[in-house]
N, C-alpha and C positions, 0 to 999 in steps of 0.2 A: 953437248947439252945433257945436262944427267936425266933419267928418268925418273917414272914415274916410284914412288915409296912405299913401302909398308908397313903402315900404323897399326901395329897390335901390341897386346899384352901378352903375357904366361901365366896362367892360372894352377896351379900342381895343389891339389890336396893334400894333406899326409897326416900320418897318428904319429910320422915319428921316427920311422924308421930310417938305419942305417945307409940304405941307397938316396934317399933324399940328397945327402952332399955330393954324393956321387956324381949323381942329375947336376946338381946345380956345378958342381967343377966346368962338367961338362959345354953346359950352357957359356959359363964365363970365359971358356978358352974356344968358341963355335966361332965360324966367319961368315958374314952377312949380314944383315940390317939388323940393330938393335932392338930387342923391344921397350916400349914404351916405359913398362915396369915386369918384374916380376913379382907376381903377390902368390905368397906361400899361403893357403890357409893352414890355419892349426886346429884341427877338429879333433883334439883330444877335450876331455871334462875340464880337465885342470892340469897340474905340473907349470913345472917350472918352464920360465920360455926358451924357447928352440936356440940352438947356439948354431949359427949359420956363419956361413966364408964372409968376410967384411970386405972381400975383393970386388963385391957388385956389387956398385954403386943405388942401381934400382931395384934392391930386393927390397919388399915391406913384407911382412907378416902379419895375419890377422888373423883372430878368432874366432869358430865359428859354434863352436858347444856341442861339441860332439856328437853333433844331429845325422851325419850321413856323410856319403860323399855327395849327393844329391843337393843337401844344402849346404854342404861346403864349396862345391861349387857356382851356387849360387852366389851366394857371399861376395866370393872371389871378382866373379864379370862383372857386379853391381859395384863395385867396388874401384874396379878398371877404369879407362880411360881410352884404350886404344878401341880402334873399329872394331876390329878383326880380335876375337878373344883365342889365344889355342891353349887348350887343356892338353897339361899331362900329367901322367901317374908317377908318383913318386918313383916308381922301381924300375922306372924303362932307360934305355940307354940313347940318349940320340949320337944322329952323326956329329962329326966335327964340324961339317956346312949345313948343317939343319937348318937354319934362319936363312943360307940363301937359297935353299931347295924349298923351303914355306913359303917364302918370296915368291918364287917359281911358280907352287901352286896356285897362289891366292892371288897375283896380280891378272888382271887383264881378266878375271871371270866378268861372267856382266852380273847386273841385278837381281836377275832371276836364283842365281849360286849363290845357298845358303850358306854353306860347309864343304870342309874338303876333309877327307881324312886319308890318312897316312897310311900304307901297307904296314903292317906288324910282322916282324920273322921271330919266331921263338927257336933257340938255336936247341935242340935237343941231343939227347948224348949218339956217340956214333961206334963206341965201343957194346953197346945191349939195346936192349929194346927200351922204351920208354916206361917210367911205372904210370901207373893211373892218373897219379897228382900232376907228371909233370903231359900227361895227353889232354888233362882238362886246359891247362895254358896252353896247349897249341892248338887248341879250338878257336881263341881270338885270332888268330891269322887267317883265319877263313871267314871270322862274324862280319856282322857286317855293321857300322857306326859306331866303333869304339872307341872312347874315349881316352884310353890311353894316347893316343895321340890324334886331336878333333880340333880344329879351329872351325866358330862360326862367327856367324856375321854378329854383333853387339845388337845392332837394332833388331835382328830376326830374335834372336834370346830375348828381347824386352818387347815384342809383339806378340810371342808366345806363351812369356808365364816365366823361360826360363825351363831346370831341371822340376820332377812332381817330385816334392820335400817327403811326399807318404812311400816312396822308394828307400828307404832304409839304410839299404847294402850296397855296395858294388855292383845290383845287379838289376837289371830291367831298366834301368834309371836312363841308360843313354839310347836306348831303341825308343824306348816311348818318349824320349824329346826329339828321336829324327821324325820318327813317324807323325806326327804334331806339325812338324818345320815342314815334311812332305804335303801332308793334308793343307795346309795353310798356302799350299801353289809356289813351293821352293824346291828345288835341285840341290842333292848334296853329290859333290862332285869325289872323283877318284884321285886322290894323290900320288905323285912319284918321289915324296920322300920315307924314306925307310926308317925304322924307327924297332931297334929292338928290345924285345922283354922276355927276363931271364924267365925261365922256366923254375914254378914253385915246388917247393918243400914244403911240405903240411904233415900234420899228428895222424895218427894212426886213423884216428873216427875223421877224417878230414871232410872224408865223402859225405857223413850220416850229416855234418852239420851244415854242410851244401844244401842239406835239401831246404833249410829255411827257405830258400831262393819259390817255393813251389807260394808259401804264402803272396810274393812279388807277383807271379802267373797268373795269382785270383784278381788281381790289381789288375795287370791287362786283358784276361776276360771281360771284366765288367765295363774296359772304360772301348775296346775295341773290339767285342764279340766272342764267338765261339772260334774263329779262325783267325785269330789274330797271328798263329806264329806264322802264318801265309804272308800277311805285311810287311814281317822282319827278316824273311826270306831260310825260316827254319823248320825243321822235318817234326812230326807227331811227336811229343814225349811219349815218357815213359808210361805217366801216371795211371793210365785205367790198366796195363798189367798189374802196377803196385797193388793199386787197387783191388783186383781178384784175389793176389799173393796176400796180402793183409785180411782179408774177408775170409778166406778160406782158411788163413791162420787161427782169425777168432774164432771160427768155425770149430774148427779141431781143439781148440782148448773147451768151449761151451761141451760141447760130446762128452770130452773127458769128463770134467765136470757133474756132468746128469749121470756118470757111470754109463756112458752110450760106447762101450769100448769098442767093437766094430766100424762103428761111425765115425768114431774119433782117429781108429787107423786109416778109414780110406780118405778121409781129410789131411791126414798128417802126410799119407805119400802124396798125395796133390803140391800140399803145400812143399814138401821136400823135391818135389820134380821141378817146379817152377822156379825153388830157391836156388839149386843146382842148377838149373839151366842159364839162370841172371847171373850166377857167380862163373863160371865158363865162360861168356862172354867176355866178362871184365879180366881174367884171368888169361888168355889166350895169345892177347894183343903185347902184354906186357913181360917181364926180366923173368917171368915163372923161379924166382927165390921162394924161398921156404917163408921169409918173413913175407912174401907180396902176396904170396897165396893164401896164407893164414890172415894177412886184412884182410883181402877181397872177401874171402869165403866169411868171415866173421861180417863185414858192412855189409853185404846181400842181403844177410839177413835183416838188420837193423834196418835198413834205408828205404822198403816197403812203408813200413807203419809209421817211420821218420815223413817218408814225404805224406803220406796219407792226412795224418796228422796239421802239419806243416799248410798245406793247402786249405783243409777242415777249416782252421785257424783263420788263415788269408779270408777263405769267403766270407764268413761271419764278419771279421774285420772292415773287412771292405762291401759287406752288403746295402749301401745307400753312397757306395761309391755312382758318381755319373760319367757319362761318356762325355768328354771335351766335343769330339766332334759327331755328327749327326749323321744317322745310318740312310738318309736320304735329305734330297734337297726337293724343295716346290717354286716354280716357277709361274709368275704372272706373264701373262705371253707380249700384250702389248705395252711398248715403252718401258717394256723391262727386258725379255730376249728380242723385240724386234722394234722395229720407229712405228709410231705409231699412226694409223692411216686410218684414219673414223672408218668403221663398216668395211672394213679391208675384202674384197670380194673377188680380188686380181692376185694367181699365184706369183706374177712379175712385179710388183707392190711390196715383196715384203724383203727387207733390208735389217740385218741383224742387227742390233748397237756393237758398239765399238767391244772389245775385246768379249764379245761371248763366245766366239768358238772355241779359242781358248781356254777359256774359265769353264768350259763347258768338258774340254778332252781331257782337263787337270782331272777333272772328276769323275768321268769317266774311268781316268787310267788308275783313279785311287778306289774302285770298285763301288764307289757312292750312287746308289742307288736316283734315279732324276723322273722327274715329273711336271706338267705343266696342270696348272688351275687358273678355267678363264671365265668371265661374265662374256656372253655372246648376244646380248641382247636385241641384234642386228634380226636375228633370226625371226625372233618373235615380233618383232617390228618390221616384217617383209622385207626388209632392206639385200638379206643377203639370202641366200638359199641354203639349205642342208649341205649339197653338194657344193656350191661352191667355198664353205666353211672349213670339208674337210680337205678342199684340194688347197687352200691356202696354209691349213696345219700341215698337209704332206709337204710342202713344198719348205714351211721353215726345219722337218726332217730332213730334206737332203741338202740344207744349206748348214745346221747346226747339227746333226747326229740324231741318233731314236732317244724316244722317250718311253720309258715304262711304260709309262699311266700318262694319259689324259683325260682331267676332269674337265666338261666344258657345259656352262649353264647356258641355255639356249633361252631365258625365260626372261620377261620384262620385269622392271622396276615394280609393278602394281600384281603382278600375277602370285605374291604371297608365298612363292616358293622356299623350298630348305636348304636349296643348292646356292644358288647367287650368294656373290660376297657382298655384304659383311656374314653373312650367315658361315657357321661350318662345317656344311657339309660337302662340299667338296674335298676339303682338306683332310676330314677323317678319311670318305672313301676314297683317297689320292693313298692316305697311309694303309687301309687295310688293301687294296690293290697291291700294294707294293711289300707287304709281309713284313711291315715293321709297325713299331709302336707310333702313335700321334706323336707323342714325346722326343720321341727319337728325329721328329721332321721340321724342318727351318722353309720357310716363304721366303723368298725374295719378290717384293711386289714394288710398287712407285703411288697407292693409295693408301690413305686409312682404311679401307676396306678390307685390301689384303692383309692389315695388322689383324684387324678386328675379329676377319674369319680365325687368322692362325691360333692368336690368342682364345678366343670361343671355341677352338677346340682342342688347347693344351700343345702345340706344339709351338715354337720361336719363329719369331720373325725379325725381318730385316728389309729397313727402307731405303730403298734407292730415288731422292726425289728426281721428281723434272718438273717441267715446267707447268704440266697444268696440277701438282701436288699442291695443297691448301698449306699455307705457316701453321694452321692448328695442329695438320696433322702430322706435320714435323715436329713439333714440341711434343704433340703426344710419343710418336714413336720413340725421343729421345728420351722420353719418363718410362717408358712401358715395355720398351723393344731395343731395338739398335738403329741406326741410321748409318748408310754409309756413301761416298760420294759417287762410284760407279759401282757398276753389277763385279767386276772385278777385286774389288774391295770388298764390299758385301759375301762375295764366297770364300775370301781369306778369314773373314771376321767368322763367316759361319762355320767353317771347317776348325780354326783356332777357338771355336768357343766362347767367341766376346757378344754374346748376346743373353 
C-alpha cells in the first residue's frame, strides 16, 4: 500500500542571476515526490523574459515588479497550488534527494507545525581565514527561519497576511513572518534536510550598504517592541556604539568648525579610538591581506553614520507603523476562560472551557503579557462573599497559570459605577497595571459588554459567542470588532492581528 504524499509547490525568487539554472538543473535531476509546480518569480522592473531549462515540465514563471523578495514571494504561494509552499533562494544548492528528505520533514507533522526549515551549511574556504563578506553568509547557518530554504503551511501564509511587503530587501522579511506564524499558536519545526549556500562575493563598500538593513530594525521595533531581537533569538546590535562613534564624529567636526581646536582634538581621539577599535574587530577574524585590511579599516569608518542614518530614515518611515500583535491580552473570566456557574462561590465549580490552558501557555511562552476583567455583581448582591470571590479566582490560577492583573467590579447594575462592563474602566486600569498602551490590548469576552468596554477605551476586541450571547450583539461585534468560534481562535486572530 503506498503511503501517504506530499502536495507542495517551489517558490524561488530571483533578479536573475546565473545560479538560478543551476538550482533548477538540480531540482530536475533530485529523487523524490514531484512538486506540484515550480513558480519562478521574476522580480526584476522589466527585461526581457528569463530563458529557463524546457526540461521541467512544471516550471511557470511569473512577474512580480520588482517590489522585494517579500512580495515576490508573496506573488509566488498565492499563485501556488500545493499545501505545503517551500521557498528557496535562487543561489543555494540542494541535495540530489532533496524532495525525499522534505517529504521526510513535512509528512506526518500534525496541525499545530506551521514550517520546517532546512539546516543551511555555508562551505567556507579551508586554505585562510574567511573575509568579512563571506562570515556575513555564514551567519545564516546559525539564523534562525531562513528562508532560503523554508516550507510552510499554504493555509498558515493565508491566515497570516503572508510575507510584510514594507520588508524591501532580503532581510527582516522572513523572521517577522515566523514570529507572526509563532504569535498566531504555530510550531515551526527543525528540519534534517541539508541545503547549501555558497558563500558571497560583494564590492568593496559591501558592508556600508548592508547597513540599509538598520531601516528594516525600525520596522521590527515598532511592530514588536524594544526587544524584539529576543524573539528571533539574536544578540544586542551594534547601533548605540554607532551611535556614540557618529555623535562624537559630528562632535569633532562642529569644534573644528567654531575654531574650538582643543575640543575638536579630544573629540577626534575619541572618535579615532572607537573607529580603531570597530575596525580591529572586524579585521582580526579574517585573511589580514593588505586589500581586506584597507576595506575594513576604510568601512569602520563609513558604516557608523551609514547605519545611524539608515535607521534615522527607518523610524521616520515607519513611524505610524502598528504592531500586528498585541502587547497584552484581556480576559472575561466567565464562559469565556471558565463555564459559567451564576454567582460561582465554590473553588470545586470552576471548570476551564475547552482549550484555554493551552491558548493560555502559547501566550504565555510568546512573553504576552495576560489579564482577566470581570463584572462580579454577586458581591454587591450578597450572593457571594469577598473571600469567597477570591478563592474561586485563586483556584482558576492554579488550574490555568497567573495572571498579571485582575480587574474585578464588585458592584451592581444600579450602583452607577466606572468600573462594570460596558463602562472602561477596567480595561484602561487592566492596561496601565500591566505597563502597556490601551491600544496595544485585545478583550476576549462572550458579551456586548466586553466589546463596548474594550472599544470605550481604545483597545480591540474579540467575541467568543455562547449561548446566553444576544444575535444583536454578534452582528455588532462582526461590524465593529471580530468574532471568533472558540477562545482558541479568538487568540490566534488576536495575536495575527485580524481584528
Amino acid at each position: 500500500m503506498n503511503g501517504p504524499t506530499l502536495d507542495y509547490s517551489i517558490v524561488i525568487p530571483t533578479m536573475g542571476r546565473d545560479s538560478l539554472h543551476v538550482l533548477l538543473r538540480r531540482l530536475g535531476a533530485a529523487t523524490g515526490p514531484e512538486p506540484r509546480e515550480i513558480i519562478v518569480v521574476d522580480d526584476r522592473r522589466g527585461g526581457a523574459d528569463l530563458t529557463l531549462p524546457a526540461e521541467l515540465p512544471s516550471l511557470q514563471v511569473i512577474r512580480s515588479g520588482g517590489r522585494g523578495p517579500a512580495a515576490a514571494r508573496n506573488a509566488g504561494w498565492r499563485h501556488a497550488a500545493g499545501s505545503w509552499i517551500a521557498f528557496l533562494d535562487d543561489d543555494v544548492l540542494v541535495a540530489e534527494d532533496w524532495p525525499a528528505r522534505l517529504a521526510a520533514d513535512l509528512l506526518g507533522v500534525d496541525d499545530t507545525v506551521a514550517a520546517s526549515t532546512a539546516r543551511i551549511e555555508v562551505p567556507l574556504p579551508r586554505d585562510r581565514r574567511p573575509t568579512d563578506d563571506e562570515r556575513g553568509t555564514a551567519g545564516l547557518a546559525t539564523a534562525r527561519w531562513i528562508t532560503a530554504d523554508m516550507a510552510y503551511r499554504r493555509s498558515v501564509l493565508a491566515a497570516v497576511g503572508g510575507f510584510d511587503e514594507r520588508f524591501p530587501r532580503a532581510y527582516r522579511e522572513d523572521a517577522d513572518l515566523a514570529i507572526r506564524v509563532c504569535l498566531a499558536g504555530y510550531a515551526i519545526a527543525d528540519g534534517e534536510r541539508i541545503t547549501v549556500h555558497p558563500a558571497r562575493t560583494a564590492g568593496p563598500l559591501a558592508s556600508v550598504r548592508a547597513q540599509r538593513g538598520n531601516a528594516d530594525n525600525a520596522l521590527m521595533r515598532r511592530k514588536y517592541g524594544a526587544h524584539w531581537r529576543r524573539r528571533i533569538g539574536e544578540r544586542d546590535g551594534l547601533l548605540p556604539r554607532h551611535v556614540l562613534t557618529t555623535a562624537v564624529g559630528v562632535a569633532t567636526l562642529a569644534a573644528g568648525a567654531a575654531g574650538r581646536g582643543r575640543t575638536a582634538l579630544g573629540f577626534g581621539a575619541v572618535w579615532t579610538a572607537l573607529t580603531t577599535q570597530f575596525a580591529v574587530r572586524r579585521i582580526l577574524p579574517g585573511p589580514r591581506t593588505p586589500g581586506e585590511i584597507t576595506r575594513m579599516a576604510v568601512t569602520s569608518a563609513l558604516i557608523p553614520p551609514a547605519a545611524c542614518w539608515h535607521r534615522l530614515r527607518g523610524e521616520v518611515r515607519h513611524r505610524h507603523a502598528t504592531h500586528p500583535a498585541p502587547h497584552a491580552l484581556l480576559f472575561d473570566r466567565d464562559d469565556t476562560l471558565i463555564v459559567d456557574v451564576p454567582y460561582l462561590a465554590d473553588p470545586a465549580g470552576v471548570r476551564p472551557v475547552p482549550g484555554a490552558a493551552d491558548a493560555l501557555r502559547m501566550l504565555r511562552a510568546a512573553g504576552i503579557r495576560l489579564g482577566v476583567v470581570s463584572n462580579q455583581s454577586g458581591v454587591a448582591k450578597g450572593l457571594i462573599t469577598p473571600g469567597q470571590l477570591a478563592a474561586v479566582n485563586r483556584r482558576v490560577e492554579e488550574l490555568l497559570g497567573p495572571f498579571a492583573t485582575w480587574q474585578v467590579c464588585v458592584h451592581g447594575e444600579a450602583d452607577g459605577c466606572a468600573c462594570r462592563k460596558p463602562a472602561p474602566g477596567m480595561v484602561r486600569r487592566a492596561a496601565a497595571e500591566l505597563g502597556v498602551e490601551v491600544e496595544r490590548c485585545v478583550l476576549i469576552g462572550d458579551t456586548g459588554a466586553d466589546i463596548a468596554a474594550a472599544l470605550s477605551a481604545g483597545a480591540r476586541a474579540i467575541l467568543v459567542p455562547t449561548a446566553r450571547t444576544l444575535p444583536e450583539e454578534v452582528l455588532r461585534a462582526r461590524t465593529e470588532a471580530a468574532v471568533a468560534r472558540n477562545l482558541t481562535e479568538a487568540v490566534r486572530m488576536a495575536m495575527a492581528g485580524a481584528s
